[in-house]
C-alpha positions in Angstrom: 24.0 -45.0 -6.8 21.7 -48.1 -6.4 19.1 -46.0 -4.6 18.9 -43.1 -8.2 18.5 -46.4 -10.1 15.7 -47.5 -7.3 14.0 -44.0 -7.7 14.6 -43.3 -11.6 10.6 -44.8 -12.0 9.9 -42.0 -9.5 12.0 -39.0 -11.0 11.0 -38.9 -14.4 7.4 -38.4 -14.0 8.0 -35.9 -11.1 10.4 -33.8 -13.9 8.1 -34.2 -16.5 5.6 -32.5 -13.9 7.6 -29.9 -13.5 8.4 -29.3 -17.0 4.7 -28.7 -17.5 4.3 -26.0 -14.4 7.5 -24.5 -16.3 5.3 -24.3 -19.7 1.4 -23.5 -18.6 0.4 -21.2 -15.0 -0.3 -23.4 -12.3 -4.6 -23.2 -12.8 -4.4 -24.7 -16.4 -1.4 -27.1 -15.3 -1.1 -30.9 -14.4 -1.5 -30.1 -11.0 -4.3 -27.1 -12.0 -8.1 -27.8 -11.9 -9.0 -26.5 -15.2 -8.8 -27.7 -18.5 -6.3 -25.6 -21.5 -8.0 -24.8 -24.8 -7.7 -27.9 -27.4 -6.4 -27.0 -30.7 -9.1 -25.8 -32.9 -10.9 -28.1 -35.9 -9.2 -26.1 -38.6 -6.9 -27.0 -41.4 -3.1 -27.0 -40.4 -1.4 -24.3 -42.2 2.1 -25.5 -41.2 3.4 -27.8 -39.1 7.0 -28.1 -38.0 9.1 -30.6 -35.9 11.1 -27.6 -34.5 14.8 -28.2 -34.1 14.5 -26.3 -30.1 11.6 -23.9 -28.6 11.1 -22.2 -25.6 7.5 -21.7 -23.7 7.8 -19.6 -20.1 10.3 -21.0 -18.3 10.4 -24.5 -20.3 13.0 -24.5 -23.0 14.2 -27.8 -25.1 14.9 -29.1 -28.4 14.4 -31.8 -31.0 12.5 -34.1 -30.7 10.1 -32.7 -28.4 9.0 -29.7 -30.2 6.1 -29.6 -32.5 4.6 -26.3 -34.0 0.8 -26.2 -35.9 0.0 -22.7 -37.3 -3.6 -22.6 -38.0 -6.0 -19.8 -39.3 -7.0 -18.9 -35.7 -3.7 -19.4 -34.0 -0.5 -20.7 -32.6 -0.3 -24.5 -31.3 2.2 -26.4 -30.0 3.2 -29.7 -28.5 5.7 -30.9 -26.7 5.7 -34.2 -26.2 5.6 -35.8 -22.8 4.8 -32.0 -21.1 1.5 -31.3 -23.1 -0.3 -29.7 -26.2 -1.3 -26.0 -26.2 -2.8 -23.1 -28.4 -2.5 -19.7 -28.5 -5.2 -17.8 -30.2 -4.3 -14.8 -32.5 -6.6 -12.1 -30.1 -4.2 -12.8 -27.5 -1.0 -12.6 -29.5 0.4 -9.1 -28.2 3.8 -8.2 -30.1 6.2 -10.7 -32.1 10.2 -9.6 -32.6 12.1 -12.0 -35.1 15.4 -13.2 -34.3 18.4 -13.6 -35.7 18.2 -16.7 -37.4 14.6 -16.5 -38.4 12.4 -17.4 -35.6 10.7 -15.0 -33.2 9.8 -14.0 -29.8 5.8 -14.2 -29.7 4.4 -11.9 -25.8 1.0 -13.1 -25.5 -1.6 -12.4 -22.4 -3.3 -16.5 -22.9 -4.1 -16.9 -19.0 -3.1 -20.7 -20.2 0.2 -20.6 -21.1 3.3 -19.0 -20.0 4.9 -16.3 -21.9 7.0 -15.2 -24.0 7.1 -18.0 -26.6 9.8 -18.4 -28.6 9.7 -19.5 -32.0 13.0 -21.0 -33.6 11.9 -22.0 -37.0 11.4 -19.1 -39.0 9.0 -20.6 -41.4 6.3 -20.3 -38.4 7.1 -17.4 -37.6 6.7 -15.5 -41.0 3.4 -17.2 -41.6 2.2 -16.4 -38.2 3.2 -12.6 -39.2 1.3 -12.8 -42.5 -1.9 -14.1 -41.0 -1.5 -11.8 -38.2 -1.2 -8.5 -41.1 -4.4 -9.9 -42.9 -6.4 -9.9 -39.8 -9.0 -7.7 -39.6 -8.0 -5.2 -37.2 -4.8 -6.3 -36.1 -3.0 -4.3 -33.5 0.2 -6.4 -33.2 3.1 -5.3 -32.5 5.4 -6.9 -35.1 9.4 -6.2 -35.2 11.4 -7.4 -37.8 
């Protein structure tokens, strides 16, 4: 017991590494030599503290989600793991769920798929801004 207590400083980094790995593929991760899209310089459309989320392999809840729908795209941030964005070009098929958020496949080389989505209000914006685009070829399930 006095030796977890010794190590805690240790662990939590170490998880919160992992945590990251679980989220983006290993090039664009903490441990990865290359740098992940920022978020671009566009209005926020919506932006929601998300109740839970899942990204790849990484799933959690409140408080560490935060969703940004912008013109271009999906962002995210989950705070102490990292920041990402998901451009709408690389969004390939979104199914909604059963209480209102959706599944979103992408093929970002950044960022581990699928993602899901739990609040609903993202989700249907992201689907509207997804039908308006100019040549859209998304395959969206309600």
């Amino acid at each position: 017991m006095q030796y977890a207590l010794m190590l805690m400083p240790l662990m939590l980094p170490a998880l919160f590494m992992v945590f990251n790995l679980m989220a983006f593929k290993f090039r664009y991760s903490i441990f990865g030599p290359l740098e992940r899209m920022p978020s671009p310089s566009e209005p926020v459309l919506e932006e929601v503290s998300a109740t839970s989320g899942m990204i790849g392999l990484l799933h959690a809840t409140w408080p560490f989600f935060r969703w940004e729908l912008y013109p271009s795209g999906l962002g995210f941030c989950v705070h102490l793991v990292g920041c990402g964005f998901i451009p709408l070009g690389s969004i390939e098929k979104i199914k909604k769920g059963f209480l209102g958020g959706g599944r979103i496949w992408h093929r970002s080389p950044e960022i581990r798929s699928p993602v899901l989505v739990s609040d609903g209000r993202v989700t249907e914006r992201l689907m509207e801004i997804l039908g308006a685009a100019p040549g859209a070829r998304v395959l969206v399930h309600p």
